[in-house]
N, C-alpha and C positions, 0 to 999 in steps of 0.2 A: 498425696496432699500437696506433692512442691507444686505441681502443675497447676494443680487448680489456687494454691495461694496465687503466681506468677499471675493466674489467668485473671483473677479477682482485681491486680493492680496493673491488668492491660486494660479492662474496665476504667479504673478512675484514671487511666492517662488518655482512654478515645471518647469520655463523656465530658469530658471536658469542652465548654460555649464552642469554641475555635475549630476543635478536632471533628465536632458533630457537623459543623458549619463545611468543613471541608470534603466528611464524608456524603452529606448531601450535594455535594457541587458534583462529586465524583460520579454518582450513580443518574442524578439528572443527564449530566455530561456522555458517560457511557450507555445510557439509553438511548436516547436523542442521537449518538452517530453511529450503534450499532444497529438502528433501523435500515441505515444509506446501505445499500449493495452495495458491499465491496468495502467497507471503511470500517475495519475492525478493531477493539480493545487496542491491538500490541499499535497501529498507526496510531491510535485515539493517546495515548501513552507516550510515543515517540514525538509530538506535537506541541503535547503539555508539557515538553523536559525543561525549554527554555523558559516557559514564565513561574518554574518551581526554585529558578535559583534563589531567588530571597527568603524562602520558606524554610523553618528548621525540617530536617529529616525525618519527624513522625507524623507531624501533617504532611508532607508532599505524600509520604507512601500509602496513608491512608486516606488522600483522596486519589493513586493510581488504585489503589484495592478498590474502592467503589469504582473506577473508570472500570475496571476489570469485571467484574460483576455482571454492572452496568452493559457491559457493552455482549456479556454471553444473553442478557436476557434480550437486549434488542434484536439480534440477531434472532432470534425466535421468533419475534416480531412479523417482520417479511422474507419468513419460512413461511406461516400459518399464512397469513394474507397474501401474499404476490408471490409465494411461490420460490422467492428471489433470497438465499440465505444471504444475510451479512457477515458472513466467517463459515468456515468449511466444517466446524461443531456441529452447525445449525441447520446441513446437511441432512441429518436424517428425518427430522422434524419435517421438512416438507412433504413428505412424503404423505403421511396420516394430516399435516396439520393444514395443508391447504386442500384437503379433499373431507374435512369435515368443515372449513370455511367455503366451500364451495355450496355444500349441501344446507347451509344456513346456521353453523354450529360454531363460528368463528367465535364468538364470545366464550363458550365451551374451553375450544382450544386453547383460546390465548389465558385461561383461567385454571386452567391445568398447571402450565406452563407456567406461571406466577408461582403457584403455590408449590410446587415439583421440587421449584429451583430452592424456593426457601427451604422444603425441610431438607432438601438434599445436600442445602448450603450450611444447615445448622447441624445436622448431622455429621459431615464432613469437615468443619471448622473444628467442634469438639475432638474429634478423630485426631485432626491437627496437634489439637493442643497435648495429648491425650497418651496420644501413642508413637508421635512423630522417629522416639530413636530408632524402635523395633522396625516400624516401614522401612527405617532409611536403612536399614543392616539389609532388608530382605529384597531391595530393591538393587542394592548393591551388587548382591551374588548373583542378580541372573545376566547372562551374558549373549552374545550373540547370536548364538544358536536358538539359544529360547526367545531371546525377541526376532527370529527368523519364522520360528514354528509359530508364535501369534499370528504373524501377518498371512504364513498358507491358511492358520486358521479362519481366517478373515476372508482371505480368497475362496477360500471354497464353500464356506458359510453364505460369502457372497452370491456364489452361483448355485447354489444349490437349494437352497430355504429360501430368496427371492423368489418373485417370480415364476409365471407357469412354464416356460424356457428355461432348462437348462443350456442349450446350445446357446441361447440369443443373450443369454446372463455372460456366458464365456465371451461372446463377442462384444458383447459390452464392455469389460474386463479388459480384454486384449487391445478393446481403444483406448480405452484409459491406462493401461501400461507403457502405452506408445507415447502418451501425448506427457505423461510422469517421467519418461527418461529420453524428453528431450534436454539438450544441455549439454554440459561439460561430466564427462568422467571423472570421475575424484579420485580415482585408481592409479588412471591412465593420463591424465589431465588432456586426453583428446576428446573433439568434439562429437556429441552424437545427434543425429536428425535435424542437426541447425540449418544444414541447405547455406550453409554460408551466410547468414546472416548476424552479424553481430551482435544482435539485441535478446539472440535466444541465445546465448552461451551460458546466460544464468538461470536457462530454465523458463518454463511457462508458469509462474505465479498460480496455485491455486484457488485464489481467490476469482481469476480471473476466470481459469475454466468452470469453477462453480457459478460464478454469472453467468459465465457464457451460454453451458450448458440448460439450467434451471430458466434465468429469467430472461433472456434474447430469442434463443426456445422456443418457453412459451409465447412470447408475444409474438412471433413467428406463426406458431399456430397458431394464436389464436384470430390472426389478423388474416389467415389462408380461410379459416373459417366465417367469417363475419358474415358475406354475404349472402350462406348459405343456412344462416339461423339465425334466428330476430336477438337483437340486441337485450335481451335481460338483463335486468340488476338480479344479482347476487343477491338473498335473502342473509340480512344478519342473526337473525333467530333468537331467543331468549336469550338476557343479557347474563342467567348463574347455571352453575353448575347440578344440576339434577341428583336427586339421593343414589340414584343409579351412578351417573358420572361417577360419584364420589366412590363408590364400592370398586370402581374397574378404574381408580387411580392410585389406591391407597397402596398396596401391593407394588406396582410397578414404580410408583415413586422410591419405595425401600429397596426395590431389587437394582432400579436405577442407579442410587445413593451405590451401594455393596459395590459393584460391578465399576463405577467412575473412580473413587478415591483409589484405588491401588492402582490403575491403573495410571491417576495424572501422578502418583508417588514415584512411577518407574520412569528412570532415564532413557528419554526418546519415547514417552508412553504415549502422552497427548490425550484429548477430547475427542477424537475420532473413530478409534477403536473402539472401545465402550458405549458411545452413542448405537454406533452398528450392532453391537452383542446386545445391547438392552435392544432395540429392535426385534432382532433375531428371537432373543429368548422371551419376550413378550406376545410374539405371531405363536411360538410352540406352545405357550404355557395358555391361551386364550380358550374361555370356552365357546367364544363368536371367531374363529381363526377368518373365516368367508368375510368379514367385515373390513379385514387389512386389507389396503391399498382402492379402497372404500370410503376410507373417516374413521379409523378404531381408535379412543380416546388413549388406548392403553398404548398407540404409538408413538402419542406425542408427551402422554407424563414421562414412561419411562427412560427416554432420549434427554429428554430436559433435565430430568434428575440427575443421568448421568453425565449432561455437562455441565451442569454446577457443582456438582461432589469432585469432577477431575480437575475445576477451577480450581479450588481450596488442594486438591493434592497436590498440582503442581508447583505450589508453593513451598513445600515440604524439604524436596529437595534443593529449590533454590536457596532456600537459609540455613538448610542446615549441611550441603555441601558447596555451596556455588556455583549447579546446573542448572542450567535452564531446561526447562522440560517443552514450552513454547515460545512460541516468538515474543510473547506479551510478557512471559520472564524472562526472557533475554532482553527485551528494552528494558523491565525494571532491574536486572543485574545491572545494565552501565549506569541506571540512575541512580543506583549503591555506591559504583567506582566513581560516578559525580562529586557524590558527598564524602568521597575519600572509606567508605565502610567496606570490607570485604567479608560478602557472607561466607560462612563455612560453618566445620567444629566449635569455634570460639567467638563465634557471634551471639550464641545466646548472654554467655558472659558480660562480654564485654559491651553491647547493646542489648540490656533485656528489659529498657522503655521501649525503646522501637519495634523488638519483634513480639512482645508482648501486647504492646498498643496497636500494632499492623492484624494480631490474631483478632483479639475480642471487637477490633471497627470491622471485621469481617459477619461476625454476628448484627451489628448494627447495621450494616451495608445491607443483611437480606430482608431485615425487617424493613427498613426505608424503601426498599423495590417493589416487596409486598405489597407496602401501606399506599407506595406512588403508583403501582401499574394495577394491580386488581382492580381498583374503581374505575379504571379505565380502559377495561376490557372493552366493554361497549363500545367506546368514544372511538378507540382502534378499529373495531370493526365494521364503522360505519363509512370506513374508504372503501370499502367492494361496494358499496352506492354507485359510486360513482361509476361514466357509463362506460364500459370498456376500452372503448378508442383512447379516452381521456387518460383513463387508467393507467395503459398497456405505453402510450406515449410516455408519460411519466415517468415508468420503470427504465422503458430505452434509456431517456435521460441520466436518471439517477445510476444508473448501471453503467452506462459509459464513461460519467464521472468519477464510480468508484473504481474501474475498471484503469481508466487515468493517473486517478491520484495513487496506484499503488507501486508504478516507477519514473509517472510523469514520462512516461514513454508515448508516442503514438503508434505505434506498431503496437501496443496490447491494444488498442481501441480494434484493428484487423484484424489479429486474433480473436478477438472480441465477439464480432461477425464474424468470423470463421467457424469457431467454438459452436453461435448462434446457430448457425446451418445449420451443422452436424447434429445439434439439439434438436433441430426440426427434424431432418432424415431419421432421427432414431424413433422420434415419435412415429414419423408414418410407415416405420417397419417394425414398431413394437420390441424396442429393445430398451431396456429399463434403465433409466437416468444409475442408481446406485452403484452396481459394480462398476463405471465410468470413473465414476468420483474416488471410490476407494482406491481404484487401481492408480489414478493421478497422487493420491496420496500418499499411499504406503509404498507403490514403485519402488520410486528413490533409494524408500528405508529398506528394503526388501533386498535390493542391490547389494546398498552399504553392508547391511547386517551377513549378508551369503558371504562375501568376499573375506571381511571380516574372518568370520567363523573358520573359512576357509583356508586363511594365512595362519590362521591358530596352529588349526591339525596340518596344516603343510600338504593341506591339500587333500585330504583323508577324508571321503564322504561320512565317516564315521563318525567325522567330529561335529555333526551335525544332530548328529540324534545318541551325544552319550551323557547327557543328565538326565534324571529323574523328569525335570520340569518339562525337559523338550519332548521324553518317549511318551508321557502322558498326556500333552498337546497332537501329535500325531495320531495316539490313539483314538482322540475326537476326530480328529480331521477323519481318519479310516474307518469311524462310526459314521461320519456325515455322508462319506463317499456311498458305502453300501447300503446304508440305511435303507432308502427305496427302494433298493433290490429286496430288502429283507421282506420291506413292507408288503409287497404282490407276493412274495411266497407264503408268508405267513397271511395274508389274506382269502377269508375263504370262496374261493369259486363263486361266481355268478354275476359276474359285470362288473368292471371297472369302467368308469366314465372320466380316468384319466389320458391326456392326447397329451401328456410329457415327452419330449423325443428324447 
């Protein structure tokens, strides 16, 4: 009962005229620049620090929590529509949600995704309120090794359950681990893959390779194709969600939810993990599996679930240890060390307006998004109208700008078109945008986490696989490895019409 008293008087400090008026600024705000490629939440955040100085500490944070919000659902936005995520979350949603905007289901999509987020957001907010110490205990004890055996999990779920390639999945994979550990060693402090150039010492920006690859790309292809097929508009298709829709979202929005919050609770967990594993375990669990990478609706509620529910986790640990789990809680940690607050143990204490006020405008935040984006499914997906030159010109645009504005560098705009190629090449040898992205993303942590684990045991591969958590992550990984094999054996004779190499 202490929680939900506490939770009852974060209520009457976020309903308050002022607090609502801020939370609405937040999510207008974070919608509106999580659409831009490339301008996500944590920059949308970093932006608005300076004109928060005047403001007491429970409005600024409650309208960074709507920017935050705000800006996971825009990014869904032009996934479904252009293809083009605005944050590397929103990643796997392209996949299912501009191949059912293609097919005339965009209002479907982007209607999933609305609603996804919210129960995924109210589910996961109360989780917050709820359970927060037990997370943070169990989140605590796992260690290097175990967040090592996530990411092989991730790798080989990537190459394996994508895709009718397993070979073409790996070599996906293997660009995207190259292009992830360009940069500085954090071991060694020497350079790796930089070719001597200065401006990659800190790394190729993810954001940039997920424009580059997704939305330069496409408009690559699709401009290689123009002349060779008539210019059609894109059908917007019925503006609501069908009885059906609703049956093959209901499910994967819960399993969404389940799969995000522990993981945005774990240190160094993130929104990108769990988007992938809802994917994953939404294609096995399908009774239309033929449907994925087609427009299966159940690829884009479950994805979106799981990046709203890892929204609200990774807030978990920022107040109640003082880790950032994202880069959007790491700008809101220096916005705490702004106002002089240090979150930890004794933050709930010593500020329990603010982290009480900051939980329940979280519930208020996903109803506002709801009540602002649902009606506007339509109105969203009446930009694939327009006629694709016009389109595909726009996204260059918007894409180079976010692509810019994420170190004001001009070397990311050549990367940029660099990245763009390579997203063509891979189209026209069939090799699948996803394992790319994962490998740029988990790389790094992959590295970090091996080295880690490895300075532990002093160097003892065994210290790699001596928890409970890490031998039972391996054991899936060694179920995914042979699974197929198992599959044609225990399959009975008389044709396989599989051409898996």
């Amino acid at each position: 009962m202490g929680a939900l008293s506490d939770l009852l008087g974060g209520f009457t400090t976020a309903l308050t005229p002022i607090n609502l008026l801020y939370a609405l600024i937040g999510v207008i705000v974070g919608t509106a620049v999580g659409v831009l490629p490339g301008i996500g939440p944590a920059m949308t955040v970093a932006l608005l620090l300076p004109l928060t100085y005047g403001l007491d500490p429970t409005g600024a944070f409650i309208m960074f929590a709507g920017i935050y919000y705000g800006g996971m659902y825009g990014g869904s936005t032009t996934s479904i529509l252009l293809n083009t995520p605005g944050e590397s979350a929103s990643v796997i949603t392209a996949i299912e949600g501009n191949r059912m905007a293609r097919s005339g289901r965009a209002a479907q999509a982007l209607a999933t995704a609305a609603i996804g987020s919210f129960v995924a957001g109210a589910i996961a907010t109360a989780l917050l309120a709820l359970a927060a110490p037990k997370i943070v205990d169990v989140a605590l004890s796992i260690g290097s090794q175990d967040h090592f055996a996530i990411i092989v999990l991730a790798f080989v779920a990537t190459t394996t359950v994508l895709g009718a390639s397993r070979i073409r999945g790996l070599a996906s994979l293997g660009l995207g681990l190259t292009v992830g550990l360009v940069g500085i060693d954090h071991t060694t402090g020497e350079q790796r893959l930089t070719f001597g150039i200065p401006q990659l010492a800190d790394g190729i920006d993810v954001v940039v390779v997920a424009v580059g690859l997704f939305a330069v790309g496409e408009a690559l292809w699709v401009a290689s194709h123009l002349r060779r097929s008539p210019l059609e508009m894109i059908p917007v298709g019925q503006p609501w969600m069908s009885r059906e829709d609703w049956r093959r979202s209901v499910g994967p929005w819960l399993r969404g939810t389940a799969l995000g919050f522990p993981f945005g609770a774990i240190p160094a967990g993130g929104a990108e993990i769990p988007t992938f594993l809802s994917y994953v375990t939404e294609k096995k669990l399908s009774r239309k599996p033929e449907e994925f990478g087609h427009g299966a609706i159940e690829g884009v509620a479950g994805p979106e679930a799981a990046n709203n529910a890892s929204a609200a986790g990774t807030l978990m640990p920022m107040l109640a240890l003082g880790l950032p789990t994202t880069a959007t809680a790491a700008v809101m940690l220096a916005a705490f060390q702004q106002y002089g607050i240090q979150p930890g143990p004794l933050l709930l204490k010593r500020e329990p307006d603010l982290v009480w006020g900051l939980i329940a405008s979280l519930f208020i935040g996903n109803a506002l998004l709801l009540a602002l984006n649902l009606p506007l499914a339509p109105a969203w997906a009446k930009l694939l109208r327009l006629p694709r030159p016009y389109l595909y010109a726009g996204i260059l645009a918007f894409a180079s700008l976010g692509a810019y504005s994420v170190n004001g560098s001009t070397i990311d705009l050549l990367i940029l078109f660099a990245l763009g190629c390579l997203g063509l090449m891979m189209r026209r040898y069939g090799l699948p945008m996803v394992p790319a992205i994962i490998g740029v993303i988990l790389g790094p942590r992959a590295d970090q986490e091996l080295r880690r684990a490895l300075q532990i045991s002093d160097g003892d591969l065994s210290g790699l696989v001596n928890t409970p958590f890490s031998m039972t992550v391996y054991g899936l990984v060694l179920l995914l490895i042979i699974w197929p094999l198992l599959r044609r054996v225990l399959r009975p004779t008389g044709g396989s019409n599989e051409s898996d190499p």
